[in-house]
C-alpha positions in Angstrom: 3.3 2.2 19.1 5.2 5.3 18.2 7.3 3.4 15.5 4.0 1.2 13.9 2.2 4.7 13.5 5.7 6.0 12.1 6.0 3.3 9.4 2.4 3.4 8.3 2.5 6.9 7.8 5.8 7.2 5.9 4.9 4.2 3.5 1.7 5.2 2.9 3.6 8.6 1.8 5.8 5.9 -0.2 2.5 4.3 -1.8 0.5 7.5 -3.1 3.9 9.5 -4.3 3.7 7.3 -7.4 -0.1 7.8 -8.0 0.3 11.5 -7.7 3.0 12.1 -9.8 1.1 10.0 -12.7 -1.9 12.3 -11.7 0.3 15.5 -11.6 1.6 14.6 -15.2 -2.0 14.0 -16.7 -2.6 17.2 -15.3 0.1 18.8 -17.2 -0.3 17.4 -20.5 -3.8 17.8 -20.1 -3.0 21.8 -20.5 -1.5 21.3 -23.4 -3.3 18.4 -25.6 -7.3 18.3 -23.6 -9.0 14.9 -23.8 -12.2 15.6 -25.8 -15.3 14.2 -24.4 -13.1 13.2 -20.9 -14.9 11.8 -17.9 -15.8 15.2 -16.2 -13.0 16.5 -13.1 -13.7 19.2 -10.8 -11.9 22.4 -11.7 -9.7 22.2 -8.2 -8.8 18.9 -9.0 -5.9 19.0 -11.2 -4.2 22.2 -9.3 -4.3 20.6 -6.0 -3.2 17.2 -7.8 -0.4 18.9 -9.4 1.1 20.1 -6.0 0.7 17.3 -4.4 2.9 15.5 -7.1 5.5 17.6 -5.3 4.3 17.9 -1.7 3.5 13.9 -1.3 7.1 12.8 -2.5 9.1 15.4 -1.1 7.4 14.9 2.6 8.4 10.8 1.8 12.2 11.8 1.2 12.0 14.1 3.9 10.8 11.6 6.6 14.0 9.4 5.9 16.7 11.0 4.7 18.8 11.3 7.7 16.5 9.6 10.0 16.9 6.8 12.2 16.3 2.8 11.5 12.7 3.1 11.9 12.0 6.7 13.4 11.2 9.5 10.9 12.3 13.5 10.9 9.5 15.2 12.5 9.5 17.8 10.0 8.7 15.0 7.2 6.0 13.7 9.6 4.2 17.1 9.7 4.4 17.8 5.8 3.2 14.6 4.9 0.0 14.5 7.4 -0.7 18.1 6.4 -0.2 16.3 2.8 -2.3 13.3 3.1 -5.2 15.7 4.2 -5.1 17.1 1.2 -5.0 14.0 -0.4 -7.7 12.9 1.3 -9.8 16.2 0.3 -9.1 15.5 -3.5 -9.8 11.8 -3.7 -13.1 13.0 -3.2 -13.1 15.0 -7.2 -11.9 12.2 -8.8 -14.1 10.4 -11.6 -16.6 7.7 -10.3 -15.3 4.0 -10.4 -12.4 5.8 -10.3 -10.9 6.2 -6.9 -13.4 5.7 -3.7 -14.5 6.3 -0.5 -11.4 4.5 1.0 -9.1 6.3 -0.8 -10.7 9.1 1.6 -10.5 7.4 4.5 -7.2 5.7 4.9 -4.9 8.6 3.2 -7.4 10.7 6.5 -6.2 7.8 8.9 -2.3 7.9 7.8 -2.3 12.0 8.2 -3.5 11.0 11.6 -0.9 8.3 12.1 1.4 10.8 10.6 1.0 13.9 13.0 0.4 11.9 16.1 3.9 10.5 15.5 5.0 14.1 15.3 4.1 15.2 18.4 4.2 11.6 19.8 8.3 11.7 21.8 11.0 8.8 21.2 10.4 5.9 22.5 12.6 4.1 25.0 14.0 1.1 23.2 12.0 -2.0 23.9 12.6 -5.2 22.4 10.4 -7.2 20.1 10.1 -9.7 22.1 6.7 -8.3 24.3 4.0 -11.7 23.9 1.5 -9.3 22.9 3.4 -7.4 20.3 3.8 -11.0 18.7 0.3 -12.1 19.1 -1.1 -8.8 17.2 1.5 -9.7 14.7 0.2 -13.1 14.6 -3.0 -12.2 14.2 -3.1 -9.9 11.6 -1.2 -12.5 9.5 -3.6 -15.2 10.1 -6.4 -13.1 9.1 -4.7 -11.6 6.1 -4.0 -15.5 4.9 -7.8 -16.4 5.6 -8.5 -13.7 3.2 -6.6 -14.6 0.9 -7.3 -18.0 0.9 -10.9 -17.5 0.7 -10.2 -14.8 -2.3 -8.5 -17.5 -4.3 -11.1 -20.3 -3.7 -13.8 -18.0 -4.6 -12.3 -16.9 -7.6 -11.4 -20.6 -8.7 -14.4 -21.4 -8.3 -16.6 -18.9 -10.2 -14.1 -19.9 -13.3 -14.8 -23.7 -12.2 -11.4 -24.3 -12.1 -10.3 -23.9 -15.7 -8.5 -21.3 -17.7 -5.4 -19.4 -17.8 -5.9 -17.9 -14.1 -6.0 -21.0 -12.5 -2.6 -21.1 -11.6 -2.9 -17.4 -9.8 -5.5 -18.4 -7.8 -3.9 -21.9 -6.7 -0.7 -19.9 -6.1 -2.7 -17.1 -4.0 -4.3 -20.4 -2.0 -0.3 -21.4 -0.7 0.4 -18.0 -0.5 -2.6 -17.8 2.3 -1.8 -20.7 3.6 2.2 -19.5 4.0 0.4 -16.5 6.1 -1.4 -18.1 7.9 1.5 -21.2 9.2 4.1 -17.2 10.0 1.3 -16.3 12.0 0.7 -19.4 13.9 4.4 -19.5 14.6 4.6 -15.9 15.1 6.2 -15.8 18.5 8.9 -17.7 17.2 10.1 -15.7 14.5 9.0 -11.9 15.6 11.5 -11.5 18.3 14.0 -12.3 15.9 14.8 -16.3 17.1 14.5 -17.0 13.4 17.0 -15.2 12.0 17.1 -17.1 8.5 13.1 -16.6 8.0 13.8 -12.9 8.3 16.6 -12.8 6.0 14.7 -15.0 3.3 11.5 -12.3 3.9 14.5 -9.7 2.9 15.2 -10.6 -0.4 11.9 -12.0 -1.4 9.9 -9.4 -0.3 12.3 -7.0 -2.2 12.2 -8.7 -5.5 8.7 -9.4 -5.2 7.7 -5.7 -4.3 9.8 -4.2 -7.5 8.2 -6.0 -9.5 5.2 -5.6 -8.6 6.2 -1.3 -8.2 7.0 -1.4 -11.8 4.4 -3.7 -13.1 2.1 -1.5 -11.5 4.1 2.2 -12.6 3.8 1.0 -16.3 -0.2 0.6 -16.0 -0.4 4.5 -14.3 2.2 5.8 -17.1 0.3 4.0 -19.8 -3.5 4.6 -19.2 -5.2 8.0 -17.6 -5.5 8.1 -14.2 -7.4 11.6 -14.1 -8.7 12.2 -17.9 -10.0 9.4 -20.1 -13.0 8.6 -21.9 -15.8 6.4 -20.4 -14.8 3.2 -22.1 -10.8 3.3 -21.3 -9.7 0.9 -19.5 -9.0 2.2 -15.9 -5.2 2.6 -14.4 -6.7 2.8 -10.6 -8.7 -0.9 -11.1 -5.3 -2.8 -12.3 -2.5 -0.1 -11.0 -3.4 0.6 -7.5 -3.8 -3.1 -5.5 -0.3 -4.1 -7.7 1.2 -1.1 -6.3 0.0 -1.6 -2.5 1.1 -5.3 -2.8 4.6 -3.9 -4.2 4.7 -1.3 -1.8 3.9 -3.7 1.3 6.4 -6.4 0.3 9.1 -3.5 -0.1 7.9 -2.3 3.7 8.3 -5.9 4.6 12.0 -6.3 3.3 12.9 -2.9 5.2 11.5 -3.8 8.0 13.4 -7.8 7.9 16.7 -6.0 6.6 16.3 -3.5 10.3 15.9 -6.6 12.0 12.4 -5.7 13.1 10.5 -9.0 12.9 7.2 -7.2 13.9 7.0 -4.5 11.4 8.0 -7.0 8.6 4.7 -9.3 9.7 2.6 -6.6 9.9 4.0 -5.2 6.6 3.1 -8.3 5.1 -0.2 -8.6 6.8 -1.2 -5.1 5.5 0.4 -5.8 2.0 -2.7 -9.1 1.0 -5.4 -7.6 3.5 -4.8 -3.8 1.8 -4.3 -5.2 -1.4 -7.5 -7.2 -1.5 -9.7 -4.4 -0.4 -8.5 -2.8 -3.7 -8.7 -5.8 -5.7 -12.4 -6.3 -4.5 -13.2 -2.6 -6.1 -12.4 -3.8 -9.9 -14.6 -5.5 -12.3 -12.9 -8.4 -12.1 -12.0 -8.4 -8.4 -15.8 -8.2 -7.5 -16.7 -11.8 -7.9 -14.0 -12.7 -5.9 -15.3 -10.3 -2.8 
């Protein structure tokens, strides 16, 4: 339990390091060139954003550099908890249809995850190979597959099946269905019998989650995440479920690279089912919800 509160907590620090530093350099320039007209910010806003473009990614690098496999420094723990509360306090000054209430709530539940595992002491090694460790792992990646399915068919639908998104919404309906068949055969793979579907999740889930990481960087770099006028296009709608999908795929190659078959499931579970919930807040996500 210690090491699945561990590794939500430190890539969650992962996740929001790239959304604060966009934040803390809109900030910045903001000082020096103001947005006329801008979508109105409270005052605290930008100086608690700005320190937490420092506080967020330093706590990240702090968790792992030197750490174990899958066990983070303490010290990087309590920073990034005290960090994500923080966080958590400034979502709530952001714009409207900007950032919501879930922002709030799971940067306030991974600063939980993140100081229980601080205080939390080292496990005793015990192998993945527990039935119900597998079964949750199944689980969550047969539910993340039905929702993901039942995204894709909705959203084909409402477009009747024509246009140039068909294809992403046929490819998210395999996608769902790929979840769902890992999770049905989850105690198969999770205690690491299936050594070759754990090395293929590796590279895939690496080269996936780059892409996605930089697809999603360039949208933050190129629009304002904190200050823009009402009829910009918004970085957080487009930006932020790329980046948790990229982020999640990159937790799920870590975690099939450590030889962890149940953090790379769950990884991969939280990646769609995380991803979705952020897809559902945009414009165009909403008919799909």
């Amino acid at each position: 339990m210690r090491d699945w509160l561990a590794w939500a907590a430190v890539w969650t620090l992962v996740l929001q390091s790239p959304m604060w530093i966009a934040v803390g350099i809109d900030s910045v320039q903001e000082r020096s060139n103001p947005t006329m007209e801008a979508m109105p910010v409270a005052g605290w806003v930008p100086v608690l954003a700005t320190v937490l473009a420092v506080a967020v990614p330093a706590a990240a690098l702090l968790s792992v550099v030197g750490a174990g496999a899958v066990r983070p420094r303490r010290a990087g723990l309590v920073l990034g908890g005290l960090a994500l509360l923080v966080a958590a306090a400034t979502w709530t000054g952001f714009p409207d249809r900007d950032t919501g209430e879930w922002y709030v709530a799971l940067s306030a539940l991974a600063a939980a995850c993140a100081l229980a595992t601080a205080t939390l002491p080292e496990p005793h090694p015990v192998g993945a190979e527990l039935r119900g460790v597998s079964l949750v792992v199944g689980v969550a990646l047969v539910v993340a597959g039905l929702l993901v399915m039942v995204t894709c068919w909705r959203g084909g639908a409402y477009w009747d099946w024509r246009g140039g998104s068909v294809g992403t919404y046929r490819a998210g309906l395999v996608l769902g269905g790929m979840q769902v068949l890992l999770g049905l055969v989850a105690p198969w793979w999770v205690p690491g019998r299936l050594t070759r579907l754990r090395g293929f999740l590796g590279p895939a889930g690496a080269v996936a989650g780059a892409f996605a990481v930089g697809l999603a960087a360039m949208y933050f770099l190129d629009r304002g995440t904190l200050y823009r006028w009402e009829e910009d296009e918004s970085a957080w709608e487009t930006g932020t479920p790329l980046l948790i999908v990229g982020v999640g795929l990159l937790a799920t190659s870590a975690a099939a690279w450590r030889g962890r078959g149940e953090l790379a499931g769950m990884s991969f579970a939280a990646a769609t089912t995380i991803g979705l919930l952020a897809l559902w807040q945009s414009s165009w996500g909403s008919v799909m919800s």
